[in-house]
DSSP file (Angstrom, degrees, kcal/mol; ACC not computed):
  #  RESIDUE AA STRUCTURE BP1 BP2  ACC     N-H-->O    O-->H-N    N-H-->O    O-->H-N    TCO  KAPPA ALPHA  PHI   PSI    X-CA   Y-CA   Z-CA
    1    1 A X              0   0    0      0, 0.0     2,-0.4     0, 0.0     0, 0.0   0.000 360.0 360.0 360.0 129.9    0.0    0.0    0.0
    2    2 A X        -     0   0    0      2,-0.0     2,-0.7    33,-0.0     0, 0.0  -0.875 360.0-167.0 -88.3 112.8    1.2    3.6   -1.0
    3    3 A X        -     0   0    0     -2,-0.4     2,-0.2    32,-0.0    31,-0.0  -0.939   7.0-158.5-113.7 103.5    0.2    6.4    1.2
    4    4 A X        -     0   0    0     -2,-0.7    32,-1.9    29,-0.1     2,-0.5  -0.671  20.2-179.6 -85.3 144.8    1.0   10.1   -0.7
    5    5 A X  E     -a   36   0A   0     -2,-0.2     2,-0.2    30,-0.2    32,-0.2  -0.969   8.1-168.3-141.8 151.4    1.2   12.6    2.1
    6    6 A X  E     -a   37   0A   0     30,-1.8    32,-1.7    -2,-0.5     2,-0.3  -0.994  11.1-159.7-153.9 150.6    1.9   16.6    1.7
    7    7 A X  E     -a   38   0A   0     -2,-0.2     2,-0.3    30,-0.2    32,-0.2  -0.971  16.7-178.5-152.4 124.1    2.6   19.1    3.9
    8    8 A X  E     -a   39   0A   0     30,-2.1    32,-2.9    -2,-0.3     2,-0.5  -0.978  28.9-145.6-162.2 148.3    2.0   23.2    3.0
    9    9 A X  E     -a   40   0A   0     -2,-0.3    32,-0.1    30,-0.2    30,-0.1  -0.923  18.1-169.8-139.8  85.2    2.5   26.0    4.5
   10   10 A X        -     0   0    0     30,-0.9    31,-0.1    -2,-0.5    -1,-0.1   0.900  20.8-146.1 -59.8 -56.8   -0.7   28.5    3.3
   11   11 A X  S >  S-     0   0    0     29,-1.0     3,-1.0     1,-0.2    30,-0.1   0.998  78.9 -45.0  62.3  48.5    0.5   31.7    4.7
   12   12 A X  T 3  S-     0   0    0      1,-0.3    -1,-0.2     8,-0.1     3,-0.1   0.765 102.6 -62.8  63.2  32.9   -3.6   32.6    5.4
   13   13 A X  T 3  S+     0   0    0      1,-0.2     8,-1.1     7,-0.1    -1,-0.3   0.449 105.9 153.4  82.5 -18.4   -4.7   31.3    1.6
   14   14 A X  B <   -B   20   0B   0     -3,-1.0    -1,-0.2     6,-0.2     2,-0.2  -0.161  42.3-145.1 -60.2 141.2   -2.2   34.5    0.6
   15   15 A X    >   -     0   0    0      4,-2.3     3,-1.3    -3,-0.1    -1,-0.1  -0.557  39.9 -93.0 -86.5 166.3   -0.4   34.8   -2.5
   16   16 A X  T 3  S+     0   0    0     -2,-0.2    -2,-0.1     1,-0.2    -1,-0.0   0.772 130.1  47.7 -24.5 -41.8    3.2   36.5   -2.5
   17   17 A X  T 3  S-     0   0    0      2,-0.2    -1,-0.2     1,-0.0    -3,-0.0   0.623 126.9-102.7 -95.7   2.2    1.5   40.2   -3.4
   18   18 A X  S <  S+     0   0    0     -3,-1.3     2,-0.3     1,-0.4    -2,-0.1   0.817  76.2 137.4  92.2  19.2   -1.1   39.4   -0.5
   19   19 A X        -     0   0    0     -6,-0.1    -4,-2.3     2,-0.0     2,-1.0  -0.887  54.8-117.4 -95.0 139.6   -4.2   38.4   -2.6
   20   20 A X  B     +B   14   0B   0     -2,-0.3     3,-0.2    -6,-0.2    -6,-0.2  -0.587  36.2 169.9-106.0 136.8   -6.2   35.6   -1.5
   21   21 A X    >>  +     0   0    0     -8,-1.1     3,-5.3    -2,-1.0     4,-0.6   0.149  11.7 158.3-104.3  32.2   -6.3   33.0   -3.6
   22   22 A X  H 3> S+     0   0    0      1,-0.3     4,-1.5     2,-0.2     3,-0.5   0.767  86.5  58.1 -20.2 -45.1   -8.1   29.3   -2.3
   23   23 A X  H 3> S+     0   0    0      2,-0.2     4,-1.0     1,-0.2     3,-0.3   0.947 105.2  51.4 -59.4 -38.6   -8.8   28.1   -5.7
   24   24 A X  H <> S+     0   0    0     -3,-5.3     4,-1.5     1,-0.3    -1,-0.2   0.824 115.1  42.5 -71.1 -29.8   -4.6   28.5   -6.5
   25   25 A X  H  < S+     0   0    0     -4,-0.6    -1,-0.3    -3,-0.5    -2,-0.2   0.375 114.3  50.2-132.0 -16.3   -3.8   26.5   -3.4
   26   26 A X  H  X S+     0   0    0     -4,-1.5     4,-0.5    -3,-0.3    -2,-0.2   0.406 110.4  48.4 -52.4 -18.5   -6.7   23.9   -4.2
   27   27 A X  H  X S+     0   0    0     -4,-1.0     4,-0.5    -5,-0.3    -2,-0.2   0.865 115.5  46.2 -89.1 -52.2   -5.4   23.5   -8.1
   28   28 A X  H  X S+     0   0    0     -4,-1.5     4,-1.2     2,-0.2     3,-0.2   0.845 119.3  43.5 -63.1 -24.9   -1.3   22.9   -6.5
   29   29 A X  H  4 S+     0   0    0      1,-0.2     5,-0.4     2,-0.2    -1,-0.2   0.996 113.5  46.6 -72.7 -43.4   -3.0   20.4   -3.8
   30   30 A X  H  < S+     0   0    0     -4,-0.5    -1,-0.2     1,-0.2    -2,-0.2   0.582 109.8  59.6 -82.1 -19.1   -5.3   18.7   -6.6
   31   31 A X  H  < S+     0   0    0     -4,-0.5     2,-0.6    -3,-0.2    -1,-0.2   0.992 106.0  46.2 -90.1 -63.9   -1.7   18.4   -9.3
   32   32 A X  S  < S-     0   0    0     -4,-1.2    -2,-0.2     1,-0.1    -1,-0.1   0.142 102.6-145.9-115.4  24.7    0.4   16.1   -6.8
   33   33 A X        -     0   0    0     -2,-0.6     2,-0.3     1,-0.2    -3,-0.1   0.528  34.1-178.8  14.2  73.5   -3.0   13.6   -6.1
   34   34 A X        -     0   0    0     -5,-0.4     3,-0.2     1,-0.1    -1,-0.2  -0.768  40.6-131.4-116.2 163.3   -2.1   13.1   -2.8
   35   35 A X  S    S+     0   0    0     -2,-0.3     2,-0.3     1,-0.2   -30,-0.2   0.968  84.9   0.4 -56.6 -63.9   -3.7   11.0    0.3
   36   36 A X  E     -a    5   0A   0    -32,-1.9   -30,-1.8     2,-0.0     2,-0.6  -0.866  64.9-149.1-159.4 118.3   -3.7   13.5    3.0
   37   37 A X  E     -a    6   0A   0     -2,-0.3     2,-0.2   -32,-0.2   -30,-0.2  -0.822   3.3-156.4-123.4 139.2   -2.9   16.5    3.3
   38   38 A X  E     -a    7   0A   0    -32,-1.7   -30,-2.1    -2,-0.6     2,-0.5  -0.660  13.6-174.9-103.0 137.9   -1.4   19.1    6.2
   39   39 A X  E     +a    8   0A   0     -2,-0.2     2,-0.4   -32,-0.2   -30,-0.2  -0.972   6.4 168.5-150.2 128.6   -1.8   22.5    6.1
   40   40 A X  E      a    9   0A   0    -32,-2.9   -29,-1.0    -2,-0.5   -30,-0.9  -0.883 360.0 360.0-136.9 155.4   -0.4   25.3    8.6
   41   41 A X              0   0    0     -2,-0.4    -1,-0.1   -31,-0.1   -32,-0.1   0.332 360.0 360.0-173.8 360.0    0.0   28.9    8.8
């Protein structure tokens, strides 16, 4: 059994210039089709 597991660092759903963007950070999560994923900020 293979368990993909990911770990990001949201930094409050903010992009770099300080717009928030949930869909962008749903789209990176949804490319590396992982098991379970941890998420801090």
């Amino acid at each position: 059994m293979h368990l993909r597991v990911m770990t990001y660092n949201v930094r409050h759903c903010r992009t770099f210039w300080g717009t928030v963007r949930t869909e962008q950070f749903a789209e990176v999560i949804r490319e590396y089709n992982v098991d379970i994923v941890g998420m801090q900020e």
